[in-house]
N, C-alpha and C positions, 0 to 999 in steps of 0.2 A: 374527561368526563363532561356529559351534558347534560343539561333541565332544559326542556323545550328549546331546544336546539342552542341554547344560549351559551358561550363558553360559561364555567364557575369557578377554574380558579384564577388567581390572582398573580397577575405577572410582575408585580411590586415584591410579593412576595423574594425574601434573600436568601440563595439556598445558605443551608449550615445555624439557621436559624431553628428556633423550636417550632416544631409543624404549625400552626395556627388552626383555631376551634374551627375558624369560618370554613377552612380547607376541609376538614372532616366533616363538615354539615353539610358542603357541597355534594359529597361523595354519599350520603345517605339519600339524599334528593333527586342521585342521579338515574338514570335507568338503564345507562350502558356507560362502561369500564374498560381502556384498552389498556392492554397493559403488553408492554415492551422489554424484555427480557434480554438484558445483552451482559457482558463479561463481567463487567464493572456493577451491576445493579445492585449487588447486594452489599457495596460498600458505601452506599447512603441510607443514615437510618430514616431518613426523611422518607425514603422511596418503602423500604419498610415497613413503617409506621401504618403510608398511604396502602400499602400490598394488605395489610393485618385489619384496616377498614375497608378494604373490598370485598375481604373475603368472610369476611364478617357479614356484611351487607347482601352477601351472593348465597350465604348460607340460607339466612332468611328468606330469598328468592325476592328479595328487593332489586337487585340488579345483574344483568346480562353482561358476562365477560369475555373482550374479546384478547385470543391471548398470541401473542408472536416474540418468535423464540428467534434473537435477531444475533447468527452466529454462535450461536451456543449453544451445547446438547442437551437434550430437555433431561435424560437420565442424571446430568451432571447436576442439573437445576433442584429436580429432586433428592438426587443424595448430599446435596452438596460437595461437590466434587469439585479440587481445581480451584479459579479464585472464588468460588463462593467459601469454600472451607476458610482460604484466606482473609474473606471479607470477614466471616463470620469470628476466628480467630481474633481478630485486630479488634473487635466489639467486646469480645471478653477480656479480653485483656483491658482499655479502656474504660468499659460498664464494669468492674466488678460487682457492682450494687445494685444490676440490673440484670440480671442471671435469667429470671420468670421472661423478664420482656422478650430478653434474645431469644429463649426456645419458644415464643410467641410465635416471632419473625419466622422464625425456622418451619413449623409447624404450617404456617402459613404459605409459604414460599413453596414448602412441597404440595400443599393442597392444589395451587396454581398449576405446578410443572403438570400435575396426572390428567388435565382438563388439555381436550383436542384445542390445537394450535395450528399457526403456520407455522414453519422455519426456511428460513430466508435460505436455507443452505440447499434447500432444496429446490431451488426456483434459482439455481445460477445462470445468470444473463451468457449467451453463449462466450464471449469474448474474454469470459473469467474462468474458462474450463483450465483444471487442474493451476487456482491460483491461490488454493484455500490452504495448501500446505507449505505454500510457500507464506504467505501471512501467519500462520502457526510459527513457521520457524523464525520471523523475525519479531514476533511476540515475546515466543520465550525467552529468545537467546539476548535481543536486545533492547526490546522497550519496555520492560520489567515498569508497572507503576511502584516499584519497592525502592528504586534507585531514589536517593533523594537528590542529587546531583545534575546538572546540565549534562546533557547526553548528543552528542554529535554521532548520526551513523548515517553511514555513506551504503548505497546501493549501484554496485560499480557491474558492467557488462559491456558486452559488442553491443551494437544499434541494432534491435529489433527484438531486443533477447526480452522484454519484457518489464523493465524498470518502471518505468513511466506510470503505466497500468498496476504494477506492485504498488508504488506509492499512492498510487491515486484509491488505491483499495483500503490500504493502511487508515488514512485520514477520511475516508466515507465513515470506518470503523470505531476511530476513537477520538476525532477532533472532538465532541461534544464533551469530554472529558475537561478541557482546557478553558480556558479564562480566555485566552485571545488565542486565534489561529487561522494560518494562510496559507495559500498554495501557491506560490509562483513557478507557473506553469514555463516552457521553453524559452529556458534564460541564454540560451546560446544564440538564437534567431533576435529575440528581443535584445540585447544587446547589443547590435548590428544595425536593428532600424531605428532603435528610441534611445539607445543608452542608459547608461546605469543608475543616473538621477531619474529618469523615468520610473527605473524599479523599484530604488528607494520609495518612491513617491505611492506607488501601489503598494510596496507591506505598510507603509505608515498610515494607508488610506483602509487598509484591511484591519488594522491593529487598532486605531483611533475612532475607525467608526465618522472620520470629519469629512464633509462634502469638499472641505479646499483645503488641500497641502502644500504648502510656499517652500519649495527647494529649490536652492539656483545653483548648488555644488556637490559634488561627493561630501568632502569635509563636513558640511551642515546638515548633511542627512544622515553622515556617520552619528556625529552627536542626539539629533533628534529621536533616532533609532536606538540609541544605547539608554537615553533619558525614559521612552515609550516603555521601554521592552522590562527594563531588570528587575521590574518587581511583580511582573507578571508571568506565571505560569502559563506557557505558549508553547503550542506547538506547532512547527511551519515546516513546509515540505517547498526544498528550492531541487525545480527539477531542468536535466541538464546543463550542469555548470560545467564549462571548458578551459576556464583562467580562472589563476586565483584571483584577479582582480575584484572579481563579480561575487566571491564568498568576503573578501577583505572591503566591500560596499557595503553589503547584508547581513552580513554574520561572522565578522570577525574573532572573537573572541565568545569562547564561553558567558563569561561575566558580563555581557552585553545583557542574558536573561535570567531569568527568575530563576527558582528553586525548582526540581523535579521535570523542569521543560525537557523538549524532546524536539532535535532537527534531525529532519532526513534531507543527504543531500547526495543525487542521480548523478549518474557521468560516468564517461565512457573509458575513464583514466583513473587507474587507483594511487598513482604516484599523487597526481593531483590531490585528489582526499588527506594522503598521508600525509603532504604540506601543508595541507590547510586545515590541519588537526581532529577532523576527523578522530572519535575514540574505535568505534569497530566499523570494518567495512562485510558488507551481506556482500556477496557476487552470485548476483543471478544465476538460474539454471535456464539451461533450455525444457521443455515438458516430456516426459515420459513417451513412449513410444502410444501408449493408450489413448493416456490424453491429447495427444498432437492430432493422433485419428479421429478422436473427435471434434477436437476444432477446425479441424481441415473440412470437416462431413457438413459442420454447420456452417460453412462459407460457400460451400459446395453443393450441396442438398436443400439447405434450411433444418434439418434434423442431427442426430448427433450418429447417425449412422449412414453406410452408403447403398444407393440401390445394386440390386442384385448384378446386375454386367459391371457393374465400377470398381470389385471391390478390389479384387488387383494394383488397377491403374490406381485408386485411393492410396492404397499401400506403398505404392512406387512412388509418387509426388511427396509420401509423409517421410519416407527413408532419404528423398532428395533433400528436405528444408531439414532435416538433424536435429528436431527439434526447437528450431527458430518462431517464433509465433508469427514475426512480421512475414516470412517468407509461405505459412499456412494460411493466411489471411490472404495475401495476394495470391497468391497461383487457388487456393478454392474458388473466391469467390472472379476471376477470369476464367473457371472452369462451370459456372453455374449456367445449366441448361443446355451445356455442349454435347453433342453427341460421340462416340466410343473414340469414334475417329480422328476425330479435333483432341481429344484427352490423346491419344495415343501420338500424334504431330508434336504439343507441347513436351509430352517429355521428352519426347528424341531429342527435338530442336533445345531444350534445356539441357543436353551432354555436351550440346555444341557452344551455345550463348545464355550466360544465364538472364536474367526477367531484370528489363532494367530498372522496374520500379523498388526492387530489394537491393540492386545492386548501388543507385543511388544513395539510398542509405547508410550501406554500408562503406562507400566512397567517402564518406567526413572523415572519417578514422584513419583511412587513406594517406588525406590530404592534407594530414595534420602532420605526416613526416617527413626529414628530411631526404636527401635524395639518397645517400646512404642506404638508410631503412626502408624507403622503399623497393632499392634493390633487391636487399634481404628478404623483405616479404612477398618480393614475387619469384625468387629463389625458391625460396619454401614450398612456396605454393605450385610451382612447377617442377619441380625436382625432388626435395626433402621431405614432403608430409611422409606422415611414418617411418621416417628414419631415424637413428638417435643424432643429437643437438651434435652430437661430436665431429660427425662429417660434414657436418660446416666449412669448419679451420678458421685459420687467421683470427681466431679468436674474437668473436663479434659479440661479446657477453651484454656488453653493454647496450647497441640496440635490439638484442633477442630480448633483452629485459623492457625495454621501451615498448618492443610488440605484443609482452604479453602486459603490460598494464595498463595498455590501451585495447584489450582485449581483442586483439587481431592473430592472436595464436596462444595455444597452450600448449603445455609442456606434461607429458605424464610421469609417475615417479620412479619410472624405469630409464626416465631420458629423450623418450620418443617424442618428437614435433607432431604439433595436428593444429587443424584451423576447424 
């Protein structure tokens, strides 16, 4: 809200606190309202209260509102549908002596949803095509705000499958939820050039809010991390973890955090996860045949479709990558502005050598196995794909299980091998 461009309300303000009058005089005084509409909104009755004087205030034509629907369907907004029922639910139970106020809230709330908006879902950045169903399903399935419990979930995949981008979507979405929360970005590279007292030193720096963090060891920063963290509601995203070492620096133990906290932790190994406690692990998908075409068009084109001579060759390059995102990324946008001819060289020349900048990628996973496994996986891959696991022989259960939970092959439930 503003009066003569001035912010008015009050950052002292503590949420969970009773709204304060000054808060509500602000909002009569002001001349424009934006108001931000996302999953969680309707589980503060602060946000409420402030929703029930704007629309108060907007009725009267005292003030202009601006309204954005940030990830949530405005029908849902209006019926209450989904976690508004439940935010609303959770208030009556709670209020029972506050019955009139709730269907205020409510009353108000749908007033807002029928008033033109944006919604953010419809302005998706190209790079997040078909990423919205995949954040549903790791909403419902595993970051429930109802769990009261510390929640460990793992987002396990091959390299390029899309983790990284899932988590980094996740915590755009609902870090503001949390009391303290951080993202430590490629823990595998960063533990290599700086070390894990390094990393310590960055969640404690994210956590703490202090300009200078004094750590001279693992051990010290083990403790200073478990002292920071356990009575704080946090949520932190440790993305590609390769050792346990580097989850047994940062996040060893549940009990390390608060109540209701929530870790996501990335990586290319679900055995990994399973050791380092991990409660569920999500395993990427690759994108739909639809949407792959269209992420490929926007690397390709700039548009989410292809021009009229491409649309073949488009089609052929989206069937090559199987729905890989790093491999539609690279081969569209080394395809951007080429003519029929040049498109039609690369793919030939891709039956021959694949694009070394996917294949680099995909080499870490590689070169994580022993020389065993990697016989086996270039067995597969030259001989076995599509065949059942059975003509193997000599019984190789044990690294076929290393390859698939390093996501370097799957196995379908009929028995057939595929990469």
């Amino acid at each position: 809200m503003r009066r003569n461009n001035q912010r008015m309300d009050n950052e002292k303000l503590k949420r969970g606190t009773i709204i304060a009058p000054e808060l509500l005089k602000a909002i009569e005084e002001s001349r424009f309202a934006v108001i931000i509409l996302s999953r969680d909104y309707a589980s503060s009755r602060w946000c409420l209260i402030e929703l029930t004087k704007i629309v108060e205030c907007m009725e009267k034509m005292q003030l202009v509102v601006l309204l954005v629907f940030h990830y949530v369907d405005p029908s849902d907004v209006q019926n209450q549908r989904g976690t508004f029922v439940e935010a609303f639910a959770k208030h009556e139970e709670h209020l029972k002596d506050s019955i009139r106020n709730i269907q205020t809230w409510k009353t108000a709330l749908s007033k807002v949803a029928n008033l033109a908006g944006w919604d953010l879902k419809d302005s998706v950045y190209e790079d997040l095509v078909g990423m919205d169903s995949f954040v549903e399903e790791m909403f419902d399935s595993y970051l429930s705000e109802g769990l009261d419990n510390v929640h460990f979930v793992g987002i396990c995949g091959m390299g390029g499958i899309g983790k990284t981008t899932l988590a980094q979507e996740i915590y755009k979405r609902i870090s503001h939820n949390y009391e303290a929360t951080s993202y430590i970005a490629n823990i595998r590279e960063e533990t290599k050039t700086r070390g894990l007292v390094s990393l310590q030193k960055q969640l404690l720096f994210k956590i703490l809010i202090e300009s200078e963090i004094n750590v001279w060891n693992i051990p010290e920063g083990i403790n200073l991390l478990r002292n920071a963290l356990s009575n704080k509601k946090v949520f932190i995203v440790f993305d590609d973890v390769d050792e346990d070492e580097q989850l047994g620096a940062l996040a060893r133990k549940h009990d390390w955090f608060g109540p209701r906290s929530r870790i996501i932790v990335t990586s290319r190994d679900s055995h990994l996860l399973k050791r380092c406690g991990v409660n569920d692990i999500y395993r990427a998908k690759g994108l739909s045949n639809d949407d792959a075409l269209q992420l490929f068009n926007w690397r390709a084109f700039n548009k989410p479709y292809p021009e009229e001579n491409y649309v073949n060759f488009s089609k052929g390059f989206v069937n090559y990558a199987q729905g890989l995102p790093l491999a539609l990324k690279v081969l569209g946008s080394l395809l951007f502005a080429k003519r029929t001819e040049e498109w039609k060289s690369v793919l030939d020349k891709l039956k021959e050598e694949p694009n070394k900048k996917i294949m680099d990628i995909l080499q870490i996973s590689f070169d994580g196995l022993t020389y065993m496994q990697k016989e086996l996986f270039l067995d597969i891959a030259c001989f076995f794909k599509g065949e059942n696991k059975d003509c193997i022989g000599d019984n190789p259960d044990y690294n076929i299980g290393v390859l698939m939970e390093k996501s370097l092959i799957t196995i379908s439930d009929d028995g057939t091998l595929w990469m």
